[in-house]
PDB file as gemmi writes it, atoms N, CA and C in Angstrom:
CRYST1    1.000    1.000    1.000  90.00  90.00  90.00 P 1                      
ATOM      1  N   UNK A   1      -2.820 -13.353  13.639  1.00  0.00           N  
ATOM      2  CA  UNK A   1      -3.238 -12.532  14.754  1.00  0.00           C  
ATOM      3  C   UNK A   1      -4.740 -12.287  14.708  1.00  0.00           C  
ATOM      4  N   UNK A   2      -5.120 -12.026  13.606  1.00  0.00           N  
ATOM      5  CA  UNK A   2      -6.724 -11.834  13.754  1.00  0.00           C  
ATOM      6  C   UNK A   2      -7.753 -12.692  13.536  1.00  0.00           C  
ATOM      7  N   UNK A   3      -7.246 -14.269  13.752  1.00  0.00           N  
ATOM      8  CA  UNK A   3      -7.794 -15.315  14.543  1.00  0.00           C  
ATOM      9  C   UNK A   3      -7.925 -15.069  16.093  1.00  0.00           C  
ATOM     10  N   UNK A   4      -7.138 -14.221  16.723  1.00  0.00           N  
ATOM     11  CA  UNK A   4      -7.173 -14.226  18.306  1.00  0.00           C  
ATOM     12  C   UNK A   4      -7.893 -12.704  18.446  1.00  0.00           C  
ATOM     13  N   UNK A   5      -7.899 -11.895  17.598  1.00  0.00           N  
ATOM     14  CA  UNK A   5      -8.291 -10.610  17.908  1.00  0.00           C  
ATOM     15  C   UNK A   5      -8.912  -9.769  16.783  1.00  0.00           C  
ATOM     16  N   UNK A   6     -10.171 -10.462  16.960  1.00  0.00           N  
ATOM     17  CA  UNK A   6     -11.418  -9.650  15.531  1.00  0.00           C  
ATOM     18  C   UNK A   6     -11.234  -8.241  15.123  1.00  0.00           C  
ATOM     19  N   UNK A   7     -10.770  -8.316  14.084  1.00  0.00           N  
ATOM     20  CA  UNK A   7     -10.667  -6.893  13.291  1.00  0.00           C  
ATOM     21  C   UNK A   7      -8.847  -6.830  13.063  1.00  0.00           C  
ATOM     22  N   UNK A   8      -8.161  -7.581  13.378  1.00  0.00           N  
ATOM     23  CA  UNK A   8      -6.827  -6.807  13.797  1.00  0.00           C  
ATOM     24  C   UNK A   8      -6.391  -7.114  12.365  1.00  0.00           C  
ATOM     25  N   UNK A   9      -5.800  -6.058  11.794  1.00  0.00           N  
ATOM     26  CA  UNK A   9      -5.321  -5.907  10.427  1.00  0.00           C  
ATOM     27  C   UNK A   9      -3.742  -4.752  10.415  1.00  0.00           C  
ATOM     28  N   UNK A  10      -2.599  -5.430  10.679  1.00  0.00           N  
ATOM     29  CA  UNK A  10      -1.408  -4.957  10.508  1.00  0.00           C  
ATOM     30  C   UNK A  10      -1.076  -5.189   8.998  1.00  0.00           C  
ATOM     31  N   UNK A  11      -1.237  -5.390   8.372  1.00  0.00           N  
ATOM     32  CA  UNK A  11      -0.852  -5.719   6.881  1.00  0.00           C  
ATOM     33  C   UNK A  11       0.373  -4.844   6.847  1.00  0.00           C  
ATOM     34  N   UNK A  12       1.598  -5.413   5.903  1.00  0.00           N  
ATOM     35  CA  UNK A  12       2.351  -4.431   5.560  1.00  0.00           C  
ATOM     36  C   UNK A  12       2.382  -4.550   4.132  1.00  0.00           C  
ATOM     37  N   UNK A  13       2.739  -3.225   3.132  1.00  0.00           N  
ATOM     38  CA  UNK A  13       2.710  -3.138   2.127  1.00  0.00           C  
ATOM     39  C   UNK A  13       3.711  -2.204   1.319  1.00  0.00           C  
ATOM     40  N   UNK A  14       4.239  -2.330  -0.103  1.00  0.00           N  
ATOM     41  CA  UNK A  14       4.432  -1.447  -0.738  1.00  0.00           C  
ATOM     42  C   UNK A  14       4.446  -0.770  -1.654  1.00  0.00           C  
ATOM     43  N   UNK A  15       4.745   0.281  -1.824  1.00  0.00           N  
ATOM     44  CA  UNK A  15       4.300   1.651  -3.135  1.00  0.00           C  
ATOM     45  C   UNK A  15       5.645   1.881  -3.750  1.00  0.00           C  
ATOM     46  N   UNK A  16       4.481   2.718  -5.081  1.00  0.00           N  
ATOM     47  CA  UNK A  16       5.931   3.625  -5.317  1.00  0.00           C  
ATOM     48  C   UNK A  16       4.932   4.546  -5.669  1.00  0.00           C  
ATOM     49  N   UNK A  17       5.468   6.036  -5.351  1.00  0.00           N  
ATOM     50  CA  UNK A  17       4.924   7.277  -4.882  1.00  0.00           C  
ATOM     51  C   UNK A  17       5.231   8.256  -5.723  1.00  0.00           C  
ATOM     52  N   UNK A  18       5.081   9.673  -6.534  1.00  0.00           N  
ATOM     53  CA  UNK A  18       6.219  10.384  -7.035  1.00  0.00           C  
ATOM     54  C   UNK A  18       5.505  12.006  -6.326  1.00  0.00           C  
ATOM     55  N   UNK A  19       6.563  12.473  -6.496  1.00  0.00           N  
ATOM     56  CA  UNK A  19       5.632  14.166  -5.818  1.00  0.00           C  
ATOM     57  C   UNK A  19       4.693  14.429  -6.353  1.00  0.00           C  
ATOM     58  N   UNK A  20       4.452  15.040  -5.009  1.00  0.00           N  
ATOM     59  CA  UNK A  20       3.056  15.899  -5.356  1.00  0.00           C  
ATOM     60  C   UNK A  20       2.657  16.442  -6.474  1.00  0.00           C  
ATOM     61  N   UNK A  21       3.864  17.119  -7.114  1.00  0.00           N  
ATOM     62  CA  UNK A  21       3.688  18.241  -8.341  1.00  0.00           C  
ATOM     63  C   UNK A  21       3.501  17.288  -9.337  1.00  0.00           C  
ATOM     64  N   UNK A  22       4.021  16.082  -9.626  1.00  0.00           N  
ATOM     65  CA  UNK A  22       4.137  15.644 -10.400  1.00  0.00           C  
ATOM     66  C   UNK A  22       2.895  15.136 -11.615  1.00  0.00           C  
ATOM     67  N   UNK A  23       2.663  15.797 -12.834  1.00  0.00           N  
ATOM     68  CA  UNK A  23       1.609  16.337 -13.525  1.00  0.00           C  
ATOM     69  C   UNK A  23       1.190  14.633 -13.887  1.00  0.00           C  
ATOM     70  N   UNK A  24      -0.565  14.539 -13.727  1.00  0.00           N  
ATOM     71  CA  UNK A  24      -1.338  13.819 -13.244  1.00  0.00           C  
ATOM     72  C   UNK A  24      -1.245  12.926 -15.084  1.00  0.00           C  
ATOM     73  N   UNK A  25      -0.847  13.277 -15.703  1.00  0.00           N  
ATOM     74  CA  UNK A  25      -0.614  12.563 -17.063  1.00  0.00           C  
ATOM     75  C   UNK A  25       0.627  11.319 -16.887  1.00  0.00           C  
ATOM     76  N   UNK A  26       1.426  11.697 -16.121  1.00  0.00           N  
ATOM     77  CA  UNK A  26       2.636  11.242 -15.714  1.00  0.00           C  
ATOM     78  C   UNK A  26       2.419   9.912 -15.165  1.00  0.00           C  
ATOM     79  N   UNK A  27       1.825  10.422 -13.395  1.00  0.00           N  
ATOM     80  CA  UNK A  27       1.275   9.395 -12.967  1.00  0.00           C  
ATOM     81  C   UNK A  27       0.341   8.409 -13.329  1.00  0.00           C  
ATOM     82  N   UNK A  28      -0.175   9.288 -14.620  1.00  0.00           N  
ATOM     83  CA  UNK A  28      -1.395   7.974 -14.900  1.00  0.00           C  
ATOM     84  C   UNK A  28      -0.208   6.707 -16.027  1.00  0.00           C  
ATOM     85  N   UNK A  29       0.601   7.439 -16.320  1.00  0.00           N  
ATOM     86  CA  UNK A  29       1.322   6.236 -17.684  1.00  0.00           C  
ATOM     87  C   UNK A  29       1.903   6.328 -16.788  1.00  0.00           C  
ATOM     88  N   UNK A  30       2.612   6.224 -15.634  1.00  0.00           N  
ATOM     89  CA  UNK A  30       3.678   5.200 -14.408  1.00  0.00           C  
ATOM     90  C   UNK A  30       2.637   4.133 -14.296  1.00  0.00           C  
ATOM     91  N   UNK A  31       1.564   4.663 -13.608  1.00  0.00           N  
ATOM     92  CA  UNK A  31       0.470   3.561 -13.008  1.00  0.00           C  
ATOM     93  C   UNK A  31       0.185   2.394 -14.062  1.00  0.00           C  
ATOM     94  N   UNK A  32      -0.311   3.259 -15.104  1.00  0.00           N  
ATOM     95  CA  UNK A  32      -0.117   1.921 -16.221  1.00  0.00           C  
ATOM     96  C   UNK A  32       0.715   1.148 -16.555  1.00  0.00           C  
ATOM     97  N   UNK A  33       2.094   1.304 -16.818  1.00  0.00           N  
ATOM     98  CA  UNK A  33       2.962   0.186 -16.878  1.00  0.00           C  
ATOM     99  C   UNK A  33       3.210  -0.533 -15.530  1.00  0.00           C  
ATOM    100  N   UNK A  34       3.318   0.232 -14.591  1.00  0.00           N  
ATOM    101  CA  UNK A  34       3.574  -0.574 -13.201  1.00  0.00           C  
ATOM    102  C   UNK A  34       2.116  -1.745 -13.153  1.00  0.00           C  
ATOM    103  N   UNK A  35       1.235  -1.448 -13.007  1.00  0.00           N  
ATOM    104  CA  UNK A  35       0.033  -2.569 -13.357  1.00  0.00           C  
ATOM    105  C   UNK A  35       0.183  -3.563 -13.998  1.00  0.00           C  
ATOM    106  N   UNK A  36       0.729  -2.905 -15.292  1.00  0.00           N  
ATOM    107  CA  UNK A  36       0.964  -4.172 -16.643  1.00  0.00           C  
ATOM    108  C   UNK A  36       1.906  -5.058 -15.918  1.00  0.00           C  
ATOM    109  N   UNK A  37       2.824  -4.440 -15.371  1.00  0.00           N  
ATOM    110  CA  UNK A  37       4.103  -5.373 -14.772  1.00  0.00           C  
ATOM    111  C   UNK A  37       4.225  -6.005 -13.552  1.00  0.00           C  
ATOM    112  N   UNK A  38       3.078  -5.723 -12.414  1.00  0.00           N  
ATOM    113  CA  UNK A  38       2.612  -6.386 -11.916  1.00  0.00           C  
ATOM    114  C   UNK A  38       1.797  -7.423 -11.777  1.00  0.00           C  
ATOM    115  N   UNK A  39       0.832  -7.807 -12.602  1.00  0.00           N  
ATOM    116  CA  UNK A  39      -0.059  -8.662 -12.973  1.00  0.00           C  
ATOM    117  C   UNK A  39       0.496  -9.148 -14.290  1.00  0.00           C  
ATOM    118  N   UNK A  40       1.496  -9.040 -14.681  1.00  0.00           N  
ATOM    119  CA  UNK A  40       1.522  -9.847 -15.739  1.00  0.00           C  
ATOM    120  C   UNK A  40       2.041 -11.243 -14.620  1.00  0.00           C  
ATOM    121  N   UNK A  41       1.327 -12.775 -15.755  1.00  0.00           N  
ATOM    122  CA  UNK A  41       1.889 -13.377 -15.112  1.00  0.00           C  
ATOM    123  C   UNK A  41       2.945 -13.823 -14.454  1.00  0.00           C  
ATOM    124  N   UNK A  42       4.170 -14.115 -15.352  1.00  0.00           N  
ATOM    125  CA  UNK A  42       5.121 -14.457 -14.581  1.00  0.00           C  
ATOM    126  C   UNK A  42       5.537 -13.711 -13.505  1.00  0.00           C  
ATOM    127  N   UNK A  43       5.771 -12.238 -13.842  1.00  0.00           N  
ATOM    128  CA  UNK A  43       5.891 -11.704 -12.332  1.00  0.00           C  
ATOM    129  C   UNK A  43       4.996 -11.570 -11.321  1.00  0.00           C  
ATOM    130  N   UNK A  44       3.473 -11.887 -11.643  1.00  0.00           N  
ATOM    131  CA  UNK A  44       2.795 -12.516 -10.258  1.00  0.00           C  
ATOM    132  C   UNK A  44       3.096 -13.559  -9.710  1.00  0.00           C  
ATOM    133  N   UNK A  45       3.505 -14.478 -10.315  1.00  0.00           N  
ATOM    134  CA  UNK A  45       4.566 -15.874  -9.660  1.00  0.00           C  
ATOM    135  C   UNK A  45       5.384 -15.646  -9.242  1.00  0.00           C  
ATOM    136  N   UNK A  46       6.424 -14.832  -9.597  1.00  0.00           N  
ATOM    137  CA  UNK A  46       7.559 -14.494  -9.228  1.00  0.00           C  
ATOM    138  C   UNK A  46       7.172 -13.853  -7.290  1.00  0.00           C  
ATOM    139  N   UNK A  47       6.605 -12.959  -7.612  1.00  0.00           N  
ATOM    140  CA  UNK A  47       6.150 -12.007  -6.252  1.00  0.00           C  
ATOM    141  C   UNK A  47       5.283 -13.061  -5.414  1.00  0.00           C  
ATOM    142  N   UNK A  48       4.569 -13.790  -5.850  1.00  0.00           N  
ATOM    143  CA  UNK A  48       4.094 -14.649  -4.795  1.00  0.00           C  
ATOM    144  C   UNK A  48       4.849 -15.560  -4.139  1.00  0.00           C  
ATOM    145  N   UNK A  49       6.157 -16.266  -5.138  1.00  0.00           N  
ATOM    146  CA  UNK A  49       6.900 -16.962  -4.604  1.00  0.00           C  
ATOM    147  C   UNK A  49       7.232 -16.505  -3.594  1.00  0.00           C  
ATOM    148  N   UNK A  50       7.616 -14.966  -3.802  1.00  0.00           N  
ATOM    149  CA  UNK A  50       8.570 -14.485  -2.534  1.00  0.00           C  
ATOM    150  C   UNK A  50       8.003 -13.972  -1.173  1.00  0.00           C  
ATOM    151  N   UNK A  51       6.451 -14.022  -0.865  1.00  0.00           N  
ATOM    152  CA  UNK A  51       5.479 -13.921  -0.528  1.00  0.00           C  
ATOM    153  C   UNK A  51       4.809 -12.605  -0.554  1.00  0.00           C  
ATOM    154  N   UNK A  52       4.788 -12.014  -1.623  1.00  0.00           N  
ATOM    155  CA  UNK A  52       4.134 -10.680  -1.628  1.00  0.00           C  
ATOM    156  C   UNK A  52       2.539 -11.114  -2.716  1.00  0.00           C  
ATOM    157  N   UNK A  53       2.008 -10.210  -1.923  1.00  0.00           N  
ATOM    158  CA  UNK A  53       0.539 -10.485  -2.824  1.00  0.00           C  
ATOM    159  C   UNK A  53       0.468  -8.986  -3.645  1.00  0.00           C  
ATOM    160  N   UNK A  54       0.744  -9.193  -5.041  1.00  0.00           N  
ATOM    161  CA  UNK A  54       0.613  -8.142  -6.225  1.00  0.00           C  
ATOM    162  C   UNK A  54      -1.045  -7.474  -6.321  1.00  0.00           C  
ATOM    163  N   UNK A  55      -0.803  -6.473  -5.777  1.00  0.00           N  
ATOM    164  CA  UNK A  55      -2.355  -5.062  -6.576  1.00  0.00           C  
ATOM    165  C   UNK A  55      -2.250  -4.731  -6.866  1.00  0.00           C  
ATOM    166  N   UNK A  56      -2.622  -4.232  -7.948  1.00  0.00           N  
ATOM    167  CA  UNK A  56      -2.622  -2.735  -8.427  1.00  0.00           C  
ATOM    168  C   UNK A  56      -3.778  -1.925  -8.091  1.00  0.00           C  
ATOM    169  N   UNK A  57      -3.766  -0.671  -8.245  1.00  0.00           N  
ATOM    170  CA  UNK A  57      -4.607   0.427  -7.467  1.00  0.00           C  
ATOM    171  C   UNK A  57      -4.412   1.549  -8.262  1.00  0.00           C  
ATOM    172  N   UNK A  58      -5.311   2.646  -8.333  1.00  0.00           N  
ATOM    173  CA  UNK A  58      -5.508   3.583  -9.004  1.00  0.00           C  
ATOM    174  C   UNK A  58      -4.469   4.555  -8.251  1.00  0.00           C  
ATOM    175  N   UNK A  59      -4.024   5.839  -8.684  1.00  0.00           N  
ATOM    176  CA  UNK A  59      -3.656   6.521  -7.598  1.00  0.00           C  
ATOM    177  C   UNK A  59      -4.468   7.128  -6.597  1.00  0.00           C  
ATOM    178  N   UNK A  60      -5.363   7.106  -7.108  1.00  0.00           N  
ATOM    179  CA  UNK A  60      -6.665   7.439  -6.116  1.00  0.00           C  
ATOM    180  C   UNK A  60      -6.769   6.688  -5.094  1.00  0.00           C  
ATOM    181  N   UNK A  61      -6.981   5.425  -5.120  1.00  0.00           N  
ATOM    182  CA  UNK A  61      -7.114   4.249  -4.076  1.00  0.00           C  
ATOM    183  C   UNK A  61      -5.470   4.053  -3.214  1.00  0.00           C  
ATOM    184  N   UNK A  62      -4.507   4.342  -3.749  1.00  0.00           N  
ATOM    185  CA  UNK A  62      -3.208   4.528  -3.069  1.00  0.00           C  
ATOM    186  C   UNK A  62      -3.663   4.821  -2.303  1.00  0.00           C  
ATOM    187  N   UNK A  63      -3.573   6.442  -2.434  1.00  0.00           N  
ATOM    188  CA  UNK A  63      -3.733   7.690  -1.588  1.00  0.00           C  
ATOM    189  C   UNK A  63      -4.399   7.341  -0.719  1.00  0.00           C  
ATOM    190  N   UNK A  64      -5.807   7.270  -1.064  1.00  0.00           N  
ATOM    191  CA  UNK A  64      -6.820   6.501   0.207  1.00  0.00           C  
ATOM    192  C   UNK A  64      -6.070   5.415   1.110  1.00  0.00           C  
ATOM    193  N   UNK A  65      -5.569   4.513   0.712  1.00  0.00           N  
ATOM    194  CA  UNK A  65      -4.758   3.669   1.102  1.00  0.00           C  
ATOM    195  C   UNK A  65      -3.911   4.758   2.187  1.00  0.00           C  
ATOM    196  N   UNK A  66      -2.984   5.210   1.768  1.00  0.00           N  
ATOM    197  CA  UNK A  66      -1.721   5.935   2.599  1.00  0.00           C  
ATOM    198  C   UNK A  66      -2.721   6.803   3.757  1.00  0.00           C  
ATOM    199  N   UNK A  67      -4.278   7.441   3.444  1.00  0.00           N  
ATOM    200  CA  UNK A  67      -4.196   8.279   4.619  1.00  0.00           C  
ATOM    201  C   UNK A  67      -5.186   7.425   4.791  1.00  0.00           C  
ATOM    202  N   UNK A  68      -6.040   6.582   4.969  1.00  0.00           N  
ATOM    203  CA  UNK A  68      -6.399   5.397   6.001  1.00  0.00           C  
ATOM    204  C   UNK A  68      -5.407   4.699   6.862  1.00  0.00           C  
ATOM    205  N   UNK A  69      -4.540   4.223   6.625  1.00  0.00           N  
ATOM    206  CA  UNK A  69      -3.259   3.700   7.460  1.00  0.00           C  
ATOM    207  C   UNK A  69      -2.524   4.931   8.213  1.00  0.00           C  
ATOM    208  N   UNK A  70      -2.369   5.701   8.046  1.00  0.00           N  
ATOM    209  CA  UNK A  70      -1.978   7.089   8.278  1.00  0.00           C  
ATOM    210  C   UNK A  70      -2.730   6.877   9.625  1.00  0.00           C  
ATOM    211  N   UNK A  71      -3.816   7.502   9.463  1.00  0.00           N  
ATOM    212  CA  UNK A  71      -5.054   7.887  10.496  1.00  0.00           C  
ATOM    213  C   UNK A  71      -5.018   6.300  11.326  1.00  0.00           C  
ATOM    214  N   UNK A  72      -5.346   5.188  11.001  1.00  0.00           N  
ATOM    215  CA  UNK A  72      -5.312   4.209  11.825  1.00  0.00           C  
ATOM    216  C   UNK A  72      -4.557   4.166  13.312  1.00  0.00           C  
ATOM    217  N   UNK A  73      -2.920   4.124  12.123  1.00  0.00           N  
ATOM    218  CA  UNK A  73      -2.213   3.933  13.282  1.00  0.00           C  
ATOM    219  C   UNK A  73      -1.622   5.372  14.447  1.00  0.00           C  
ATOM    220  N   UNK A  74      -2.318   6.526  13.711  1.00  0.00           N  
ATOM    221  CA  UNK A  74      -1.959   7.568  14.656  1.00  0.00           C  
ATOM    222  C   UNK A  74      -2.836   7.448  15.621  1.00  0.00           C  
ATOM    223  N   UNK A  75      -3.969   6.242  15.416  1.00  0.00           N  
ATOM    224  CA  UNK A  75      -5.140   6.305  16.614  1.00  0.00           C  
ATOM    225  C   UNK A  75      -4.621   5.493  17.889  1.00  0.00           C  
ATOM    226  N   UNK A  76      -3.761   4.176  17.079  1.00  0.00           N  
ATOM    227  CA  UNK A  76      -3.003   3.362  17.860  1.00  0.00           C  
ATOM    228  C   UNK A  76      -1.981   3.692  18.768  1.00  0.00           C  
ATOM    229  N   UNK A  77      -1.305   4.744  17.715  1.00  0.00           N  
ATOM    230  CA  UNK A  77       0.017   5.631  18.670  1.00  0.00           C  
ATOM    231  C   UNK A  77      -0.410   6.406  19.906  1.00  0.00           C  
ATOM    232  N   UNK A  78      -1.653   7.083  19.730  1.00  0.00           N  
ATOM    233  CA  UNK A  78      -2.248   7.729  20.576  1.00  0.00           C  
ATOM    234  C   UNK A  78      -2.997   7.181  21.792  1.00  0.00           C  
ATOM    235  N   UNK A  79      -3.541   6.101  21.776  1.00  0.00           N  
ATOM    236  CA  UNK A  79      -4.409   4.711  22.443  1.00  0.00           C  
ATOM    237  C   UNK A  79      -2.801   4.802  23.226  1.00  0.00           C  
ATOM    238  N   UNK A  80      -1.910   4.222  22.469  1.00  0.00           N  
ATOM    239  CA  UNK A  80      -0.659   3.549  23.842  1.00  0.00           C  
ATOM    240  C   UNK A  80       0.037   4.345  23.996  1.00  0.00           C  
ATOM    241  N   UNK A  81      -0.224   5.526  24.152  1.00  0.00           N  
ATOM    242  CA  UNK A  81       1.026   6.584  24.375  1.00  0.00           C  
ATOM    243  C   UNK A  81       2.153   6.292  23.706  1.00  0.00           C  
ATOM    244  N   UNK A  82       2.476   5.754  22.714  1.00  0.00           N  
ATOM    245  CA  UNK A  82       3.374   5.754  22.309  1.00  0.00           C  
ATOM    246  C   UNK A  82       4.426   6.930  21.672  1.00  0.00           C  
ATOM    247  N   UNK A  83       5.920   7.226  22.548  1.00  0.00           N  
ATOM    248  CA  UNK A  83       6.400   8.189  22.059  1.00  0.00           C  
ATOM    249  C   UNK A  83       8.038   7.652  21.143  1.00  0.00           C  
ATOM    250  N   UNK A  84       8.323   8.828  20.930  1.00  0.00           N  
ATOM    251  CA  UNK A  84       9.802   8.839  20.577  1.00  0.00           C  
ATOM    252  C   UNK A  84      10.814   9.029  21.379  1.00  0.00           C  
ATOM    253  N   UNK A  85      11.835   8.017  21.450  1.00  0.00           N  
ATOM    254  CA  UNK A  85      12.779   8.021  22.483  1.00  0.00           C  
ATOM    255  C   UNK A  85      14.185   8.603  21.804  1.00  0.00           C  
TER     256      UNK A  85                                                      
END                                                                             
């Protein structure tokens, strides 16, 4: 699509998230093994086979992640009137 229309970036993607509360020691050793186990090789083969492209990301850069896309597409929803039926 964004061969026909400069800038257009639908990407879809996914996380894994844990609450809010959840004490920032926690999330940092989730993040670390999930990394390790993403980029290790074979399961970057594995995930590419299936066509997913493996990142890892800080939780910091998530987050950024979740409320950039957030904000994007509420601009989009808003641009086409788009409601709930």
């Amino acid at each position: 699509m964004s061969e026909f229309l400069s800038g257009f970036d639908a990407t879809g993607w996914n996380g894994i998230g844990a609450p809010s509360e959840t004490p920032s020691v926690i999330v940092e050793k989730l993040n670390k093994e999930i990394s390790a186990i993403v980029l290790d090789p074979a399961m970057k083969t594995r995930l590419v086979g299936l066509g997913v492209e493996p990142l890892s990301m800080t939780p910091a850069e998530f987050g950024k992640r979740i409320v950039d896309d957030t904000e994007k597409w509420a601009k989009v929803i808003k641009f086409a009137n788009i409601r709930v039926e």
